[in-house]
N, C-alpha and C positions, 0 to 999 in steps of 0.2 A: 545333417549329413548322416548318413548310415554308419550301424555301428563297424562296418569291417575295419582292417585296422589302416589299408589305402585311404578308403575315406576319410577319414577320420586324418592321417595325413596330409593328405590332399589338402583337405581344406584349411586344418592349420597352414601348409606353405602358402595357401591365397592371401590367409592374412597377412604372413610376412610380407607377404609380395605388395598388397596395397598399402601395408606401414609401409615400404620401401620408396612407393611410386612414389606417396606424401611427403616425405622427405627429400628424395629426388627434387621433387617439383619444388619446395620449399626452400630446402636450404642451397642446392646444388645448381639452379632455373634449368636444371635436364630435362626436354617432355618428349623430345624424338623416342627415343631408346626406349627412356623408361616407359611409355607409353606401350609400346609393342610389349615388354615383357610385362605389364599389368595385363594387357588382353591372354598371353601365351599361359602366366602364372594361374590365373584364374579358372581359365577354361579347363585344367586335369579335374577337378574337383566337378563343373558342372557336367565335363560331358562322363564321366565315372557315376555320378547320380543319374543320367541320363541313362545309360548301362544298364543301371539296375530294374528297371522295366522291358529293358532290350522285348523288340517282339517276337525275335526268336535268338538260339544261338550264337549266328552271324552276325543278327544286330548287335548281339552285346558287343563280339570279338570286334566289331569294327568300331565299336565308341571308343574299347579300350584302345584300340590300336592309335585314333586320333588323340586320344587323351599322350599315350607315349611318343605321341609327335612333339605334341605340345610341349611335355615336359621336359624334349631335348632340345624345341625353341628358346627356353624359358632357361636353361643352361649356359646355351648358347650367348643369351643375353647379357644374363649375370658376368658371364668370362668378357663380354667387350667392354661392359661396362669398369670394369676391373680391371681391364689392360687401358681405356680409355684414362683411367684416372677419379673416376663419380664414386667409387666405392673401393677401400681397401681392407687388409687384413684379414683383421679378427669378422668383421661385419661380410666381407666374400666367403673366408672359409665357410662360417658356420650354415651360409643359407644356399651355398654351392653343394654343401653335405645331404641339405634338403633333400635338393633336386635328382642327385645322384642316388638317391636312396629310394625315390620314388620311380627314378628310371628303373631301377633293379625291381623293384618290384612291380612293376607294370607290365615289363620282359617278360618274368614270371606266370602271372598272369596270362597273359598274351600264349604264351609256350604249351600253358598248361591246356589252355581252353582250344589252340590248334589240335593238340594230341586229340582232346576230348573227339572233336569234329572229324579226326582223320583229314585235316589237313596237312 
């Protein structure tokens, strides 16, 4: 992964995300949910790597923009799975904190690279 410090995040929350799925599937038998947020989770980090060759501009703004989808599907998940019941507490805060941390700065991102373009 690239040394930026997104990436570098990014792909730390993927591995949460796939300890998580492993668990899910393991201890929990959850694969509907967890399944979706194993694809949601993982994709900010590849499409962000993906980014960083953008062919021009737009392309990059549009990976990042997909990736900040992603990571408000992958939120999104975390929060059913947590009101569902498969995951509590201390194990939703800390990796709901992730998520939210990577939306902020993917925003950012995103806000910055519009300016840049005069969008």
């Amino acid at each position: 992964m690239s040394k930026s410090i997104v990436g570098e995040k990014s792909y730390r929350f993927a591995i949460r995300i796939v300890n998580l799925y492993k668990w899910l599937c393991e201890e929990k038998k959850e694969y509907v949910l967890s399944k979706q947020l194993l694809r949601s989770g993982t994709a900010i980090g590849a499409l962000l790597k993906e980014a960083e060759h953008g062919q021009s501009k737009s392309d990059f703004l549009n990976k990042v923009n997909i990736a900040l989808k992603e990571a408000n599907e992958s939120a999104y998940w975390l929060m059913l799975l947590k009101d569902t019941g498969y995951i509590i507490g201390k194990e939703f805060d800390s990796i709901i904190k992730d998520a939210e941390e990577l939306i902020k700065m993917l925003v950012s991102i995103v806000k910055t690279t519009k300016n840049k373009l005069g969008k």
